[in-house]
VEXNUFI-694869 format. One record per residue (C-alpha): x, y, z; residue in three letters. Coordinates in steps of 0.1 Angstrom, whole numbers, padded with zeros to 4 digits, always signed. Example, Ala and Ser with C-alpha at 12.3 -4.5 7.8 and 13.67 -1.06 7.14 Angstrom:
2
+-------+-------+-------+------+
:     x :     y :     z : rest :
+-------+-------+-------+------+
: +0123 : -0045 : +0078 :  ALA :
: +0137 : -0011 : +0071 :  SER :
+-------+-------+-------+------+
This chain:
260
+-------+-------+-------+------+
:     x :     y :     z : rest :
+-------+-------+-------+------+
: +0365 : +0032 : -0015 :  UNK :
: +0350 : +0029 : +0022 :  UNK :
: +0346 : +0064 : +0021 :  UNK :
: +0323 : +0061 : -0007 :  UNK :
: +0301 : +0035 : +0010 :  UNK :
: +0293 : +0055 : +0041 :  UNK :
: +0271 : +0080 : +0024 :  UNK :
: +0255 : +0052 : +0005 :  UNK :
: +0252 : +0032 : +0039 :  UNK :
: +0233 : +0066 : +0052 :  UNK :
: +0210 : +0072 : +0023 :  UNK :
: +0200 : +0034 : +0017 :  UNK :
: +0192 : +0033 : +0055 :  UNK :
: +0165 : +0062 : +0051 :  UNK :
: +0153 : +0046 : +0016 :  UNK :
: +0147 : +0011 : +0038 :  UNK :
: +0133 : +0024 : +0070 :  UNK :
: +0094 : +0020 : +0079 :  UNK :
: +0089 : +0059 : +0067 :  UNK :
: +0107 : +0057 : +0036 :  UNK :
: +0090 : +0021 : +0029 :  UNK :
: +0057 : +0035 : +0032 :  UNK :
: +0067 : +0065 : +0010 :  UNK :
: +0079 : +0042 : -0018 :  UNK :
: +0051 : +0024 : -0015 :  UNK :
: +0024 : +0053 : -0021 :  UNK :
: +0049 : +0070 : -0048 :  UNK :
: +0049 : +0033 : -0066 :  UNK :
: +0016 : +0027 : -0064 :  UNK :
: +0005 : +0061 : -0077 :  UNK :
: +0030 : +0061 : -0107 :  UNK :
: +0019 : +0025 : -0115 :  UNK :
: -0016 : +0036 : -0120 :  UNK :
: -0006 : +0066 : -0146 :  UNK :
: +0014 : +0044 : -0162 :  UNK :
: -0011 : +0021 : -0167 :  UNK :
: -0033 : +0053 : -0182 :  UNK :
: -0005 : +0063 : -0203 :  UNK :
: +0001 : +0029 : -0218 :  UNK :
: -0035 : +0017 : -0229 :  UNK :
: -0052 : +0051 : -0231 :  UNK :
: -0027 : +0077 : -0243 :  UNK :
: +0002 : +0061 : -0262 :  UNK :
: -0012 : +0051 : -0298 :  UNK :
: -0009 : +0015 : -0313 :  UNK :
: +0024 : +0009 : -0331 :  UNK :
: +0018 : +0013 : -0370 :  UNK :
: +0033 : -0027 : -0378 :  UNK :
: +0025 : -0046 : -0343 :  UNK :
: -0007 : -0032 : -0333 :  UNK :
: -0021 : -0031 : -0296 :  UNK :
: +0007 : -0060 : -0289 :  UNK :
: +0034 : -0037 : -0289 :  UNK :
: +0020 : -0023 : -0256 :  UNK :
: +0037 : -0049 : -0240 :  UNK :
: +0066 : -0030 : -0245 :  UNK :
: +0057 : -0004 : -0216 :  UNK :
: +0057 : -0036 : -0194 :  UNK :
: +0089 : -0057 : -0209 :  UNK :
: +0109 : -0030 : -0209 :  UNK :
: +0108 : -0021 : -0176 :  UNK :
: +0110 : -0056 : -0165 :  UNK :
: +0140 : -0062 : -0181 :  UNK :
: +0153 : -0030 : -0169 :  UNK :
: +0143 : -0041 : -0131 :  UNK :
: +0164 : -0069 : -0137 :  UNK :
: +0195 : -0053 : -0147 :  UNK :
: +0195 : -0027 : -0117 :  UNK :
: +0187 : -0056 : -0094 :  UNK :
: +0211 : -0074 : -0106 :  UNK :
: +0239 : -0043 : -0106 :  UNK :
: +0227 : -0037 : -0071 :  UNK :
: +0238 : -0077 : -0060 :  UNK :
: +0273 : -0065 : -0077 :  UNK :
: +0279 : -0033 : -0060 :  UNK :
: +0266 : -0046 : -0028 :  UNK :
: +0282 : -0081 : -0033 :  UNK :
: +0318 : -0058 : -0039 :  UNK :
: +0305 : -0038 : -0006 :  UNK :
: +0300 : -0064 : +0016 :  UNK :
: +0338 : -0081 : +0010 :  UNK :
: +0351 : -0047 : +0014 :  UNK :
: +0335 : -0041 : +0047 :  UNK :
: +0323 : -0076 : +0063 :  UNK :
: +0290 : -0052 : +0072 :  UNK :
: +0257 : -0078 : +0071 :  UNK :
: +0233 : -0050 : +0056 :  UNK :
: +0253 : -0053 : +0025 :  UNK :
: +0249 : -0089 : +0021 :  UNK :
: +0211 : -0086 : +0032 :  UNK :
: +0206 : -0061 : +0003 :  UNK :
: +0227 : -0081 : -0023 :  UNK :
: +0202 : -0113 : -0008 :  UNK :
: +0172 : -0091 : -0014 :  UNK :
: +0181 : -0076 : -0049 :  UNK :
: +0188 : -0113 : -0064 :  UNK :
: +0152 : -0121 : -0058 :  UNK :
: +0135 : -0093 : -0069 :  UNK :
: +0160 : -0098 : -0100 :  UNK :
: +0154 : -0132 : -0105 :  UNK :
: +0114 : -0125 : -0107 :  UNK :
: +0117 : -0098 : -0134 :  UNK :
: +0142 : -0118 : -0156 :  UNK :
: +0114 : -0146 : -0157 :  UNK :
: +0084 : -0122 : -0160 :  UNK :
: +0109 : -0105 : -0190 :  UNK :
: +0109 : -0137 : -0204 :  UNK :
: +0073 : -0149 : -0204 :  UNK :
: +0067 : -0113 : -0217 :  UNK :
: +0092 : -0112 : -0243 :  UNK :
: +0077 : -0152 : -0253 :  UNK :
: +0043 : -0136 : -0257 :  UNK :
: +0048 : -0104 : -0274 :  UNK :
: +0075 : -0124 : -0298 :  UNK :
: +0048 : -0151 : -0308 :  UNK :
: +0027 : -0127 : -0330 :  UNK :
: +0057 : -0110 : -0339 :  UNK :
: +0079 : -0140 : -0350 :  UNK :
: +0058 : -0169 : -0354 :  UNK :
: +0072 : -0187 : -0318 :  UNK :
: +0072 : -0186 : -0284 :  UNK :
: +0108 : -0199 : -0280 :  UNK :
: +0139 : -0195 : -0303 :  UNK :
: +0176 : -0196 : -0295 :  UNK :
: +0183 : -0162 : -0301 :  UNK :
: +0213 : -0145 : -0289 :  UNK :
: +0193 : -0120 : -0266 :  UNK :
: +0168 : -0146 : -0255 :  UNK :
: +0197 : -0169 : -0245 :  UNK :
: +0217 : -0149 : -0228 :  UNK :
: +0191 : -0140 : -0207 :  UNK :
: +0179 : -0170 : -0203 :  UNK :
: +0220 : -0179 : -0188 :  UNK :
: +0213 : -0149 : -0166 :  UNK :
: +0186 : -0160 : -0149 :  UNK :
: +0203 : -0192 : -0145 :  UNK :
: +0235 : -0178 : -0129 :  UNK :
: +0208 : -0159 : -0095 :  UNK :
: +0188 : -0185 : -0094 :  UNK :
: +0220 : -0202 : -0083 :  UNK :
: +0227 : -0178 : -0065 :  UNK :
: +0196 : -0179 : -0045 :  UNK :
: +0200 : -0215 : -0046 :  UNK :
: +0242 : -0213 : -0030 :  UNK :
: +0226 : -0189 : -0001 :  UNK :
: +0206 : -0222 : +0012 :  UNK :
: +0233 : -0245 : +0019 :  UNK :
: +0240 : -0253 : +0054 :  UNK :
: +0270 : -0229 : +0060 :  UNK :
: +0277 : -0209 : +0084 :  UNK :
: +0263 : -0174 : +0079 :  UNK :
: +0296 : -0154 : +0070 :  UNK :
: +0310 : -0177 : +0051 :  UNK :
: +0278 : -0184 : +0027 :  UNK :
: +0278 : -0150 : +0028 :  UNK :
: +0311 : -0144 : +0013 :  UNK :
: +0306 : -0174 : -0010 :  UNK :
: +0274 : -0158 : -0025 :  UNK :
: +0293 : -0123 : -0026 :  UNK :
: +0323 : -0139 : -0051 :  UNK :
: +0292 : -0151 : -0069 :  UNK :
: +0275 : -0118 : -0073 :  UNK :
: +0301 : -0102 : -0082 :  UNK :
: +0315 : -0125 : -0107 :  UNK :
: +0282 : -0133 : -0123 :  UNK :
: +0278 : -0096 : -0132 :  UNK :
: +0298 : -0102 : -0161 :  UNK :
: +0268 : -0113 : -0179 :  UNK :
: +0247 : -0086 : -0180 :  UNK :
: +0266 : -0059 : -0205 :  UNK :
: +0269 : -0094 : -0227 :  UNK :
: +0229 : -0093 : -0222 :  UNK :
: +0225 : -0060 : -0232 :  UNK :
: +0249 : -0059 : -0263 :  UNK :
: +0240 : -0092 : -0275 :  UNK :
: +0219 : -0076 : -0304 :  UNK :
: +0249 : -0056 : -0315 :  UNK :
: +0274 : -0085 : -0308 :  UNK :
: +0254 : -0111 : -0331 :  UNK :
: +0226 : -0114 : -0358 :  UNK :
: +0195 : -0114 : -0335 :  UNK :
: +0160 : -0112 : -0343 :  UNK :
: +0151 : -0093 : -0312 :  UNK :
: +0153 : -0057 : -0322 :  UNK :
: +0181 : -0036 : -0311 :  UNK :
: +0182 : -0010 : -0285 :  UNK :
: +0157 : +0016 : -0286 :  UNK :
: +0165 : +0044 : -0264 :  UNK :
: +0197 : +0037 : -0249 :  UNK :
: +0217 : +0038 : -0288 :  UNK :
: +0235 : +0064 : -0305 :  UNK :
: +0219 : +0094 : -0320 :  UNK :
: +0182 : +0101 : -0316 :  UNK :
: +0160 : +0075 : -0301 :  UNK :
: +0144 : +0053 : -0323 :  UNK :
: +0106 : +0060 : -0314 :  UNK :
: +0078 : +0083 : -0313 :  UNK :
: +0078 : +0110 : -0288 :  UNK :
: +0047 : +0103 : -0270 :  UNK :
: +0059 : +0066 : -0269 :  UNK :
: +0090 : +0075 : -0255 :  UNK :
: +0073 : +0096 : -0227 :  UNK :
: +0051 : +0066 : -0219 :  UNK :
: +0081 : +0038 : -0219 :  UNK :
: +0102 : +0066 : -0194 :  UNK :
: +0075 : +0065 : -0171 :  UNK :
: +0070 : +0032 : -0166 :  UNK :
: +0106 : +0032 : -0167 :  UNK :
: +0103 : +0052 : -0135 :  UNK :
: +0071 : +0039 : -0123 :  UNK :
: +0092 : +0001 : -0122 :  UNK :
: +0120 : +0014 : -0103 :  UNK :
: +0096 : +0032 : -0075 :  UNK :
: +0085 : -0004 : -0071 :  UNK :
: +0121 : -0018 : -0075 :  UNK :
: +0130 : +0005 : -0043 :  UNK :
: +0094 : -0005 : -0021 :  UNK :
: +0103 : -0039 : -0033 :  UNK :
: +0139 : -0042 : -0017 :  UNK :
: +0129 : -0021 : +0013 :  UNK :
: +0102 : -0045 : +0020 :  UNK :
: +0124 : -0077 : +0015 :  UNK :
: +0151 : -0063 : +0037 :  UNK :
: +0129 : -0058 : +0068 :  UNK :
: +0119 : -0090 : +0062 :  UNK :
: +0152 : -0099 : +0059 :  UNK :
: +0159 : -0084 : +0093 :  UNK :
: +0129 : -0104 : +0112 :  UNK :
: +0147 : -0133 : +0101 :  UNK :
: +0177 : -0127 : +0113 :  UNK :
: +0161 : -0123 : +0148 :  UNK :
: +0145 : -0153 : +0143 :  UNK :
: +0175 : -0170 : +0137 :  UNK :
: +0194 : -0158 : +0167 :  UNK :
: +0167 : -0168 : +0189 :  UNK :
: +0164 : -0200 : +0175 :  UNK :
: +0202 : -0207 : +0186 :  UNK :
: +0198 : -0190 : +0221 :  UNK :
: +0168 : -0215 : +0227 :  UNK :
: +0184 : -0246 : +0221 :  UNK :
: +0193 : -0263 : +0255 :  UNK :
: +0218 : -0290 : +0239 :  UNK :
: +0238 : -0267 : +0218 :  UNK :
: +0273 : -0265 : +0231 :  UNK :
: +0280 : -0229 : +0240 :  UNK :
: +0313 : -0225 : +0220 :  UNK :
: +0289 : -0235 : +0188 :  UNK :
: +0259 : -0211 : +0200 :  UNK :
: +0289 : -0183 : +0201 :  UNK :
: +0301 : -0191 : +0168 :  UNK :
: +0272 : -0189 : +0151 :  UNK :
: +0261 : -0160 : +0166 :  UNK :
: +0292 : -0140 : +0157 :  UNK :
: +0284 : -0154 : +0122 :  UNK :
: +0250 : -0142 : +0122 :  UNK :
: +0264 : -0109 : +0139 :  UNK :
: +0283 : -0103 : +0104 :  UNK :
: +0252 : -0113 : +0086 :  UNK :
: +0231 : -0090 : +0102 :  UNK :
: +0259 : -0061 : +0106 :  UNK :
+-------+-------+-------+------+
């Protein structure tokens, strides 16, 4: 298994350096922009929603951003108790919140386009509320990385979690084949031909691509800052006169396994 996490180490530290920060940056920004062209000037209306089914090329891609964030807190969550390497937990850290914001901005999408659709803004709907539970489960997440612990050991704490509260999301995405649901079912990602016109399809793949450019200038940006911190941190401790020096060394070989 360690063997497979050293090329993944190599290729996600060229993804998250300044250069390859940058160049996610300028790639996201440009496929943003023809996405935005593709969605309000080239894809038609939809024949029974109208114009409001547009939001489609922006929900769907949200919620997708939120289930590759949220795979990545699992896979780097697994990593980092494999390993003990801080860049793992600094990318599980930075993943949960970029995860956490598309689940909500899924949601407040989802309320919107489902008010002209269904009649409300709000109904307890299998795929509405187990997303809603998912956004509950990282934002504690976010919320057990602020306790007072030492580094290392909130660290590990927060890994069990990510990995653990990865069970939700395949209950997420089959929710409208596990239960009656008003949300619709799975357009693309079902069996047999996908369920939508061609030039629709193109569109929503796009964006679909165009959200996970951003996704990667998203996580490379949070993890530098994520670094600064960490330096922060560990010069806070060094400039404290009254600290006793076995504490200062303890925490510092805690923040040592944060940072990696």
């Amino acid at each position: 298994m360690k063997r497979l996490i050293r090329p993944l180490e190599r290729l996600l530290g060229r993804l998250t350096s300044r250069t390859g920060e940058r160049r996610l940056g300028v790639a996201a920004l440009l496929a943003m922009a023809v996405s935005g062209v593709l969605s309000l000037a080239v894809a038609p209306p939809d024949a029974a929603q109208g114009n409001v089914q547009r939001l489609m090329y922006v929900h769907v891609p949200a919620a997708w951003l939120a289930y590759l964030s949220f795979t990545t807190v699992f896979v780097a969550s697994a990593a980092y108790l494999l390993t003990r390497h801080g860049h793992w937990d600094r990318i599980a850290a930075a993943a949960a919140e970029i995860g956490v914001l598309f689940t909500a901005l899924t949601i407040v999408l989802g309320s919107i386009w489902g008010y002209p659709t269904w009649g409300t803004w709000w109904t307890w709907d299998p795929r509405l509320t187990t997303t809603a539970i998912m956004l509950l489960i990282y934002a504690g997440y976010l919320a057990l990385r602020r306790l007072p612990e030492s580094p290392s050991r909130r660290a590990r704490w927060s890994a069990v979690l990510g990995v653990v509260g990865f069970v939700d999301i395949p209950i997420v995405h089959m929710s409208t084949v596990w239960w009656r649901s008003l949300h619709q079912p799975a357009t693309v990602l079902q069996p047999g031909q996908p369920a939508i016109a061609p030039i629709m399809l193109a569109t929503l793949l796009w964006a679909l691509l165009a959200f996970t450019l951003l996704y990667g200038y998203l996580l490379a940006l949070r993890m530098r800052v994520g670094r600064l911190e960490s330096r922060a941190v560990s010069s806070a401790f060094l400039s404290v006169p009254d600290l006793d020096p076995g504490e200062i060394d303890a925490e510092l070989a805690g923040l040592e396994v944060s940072r990696g």
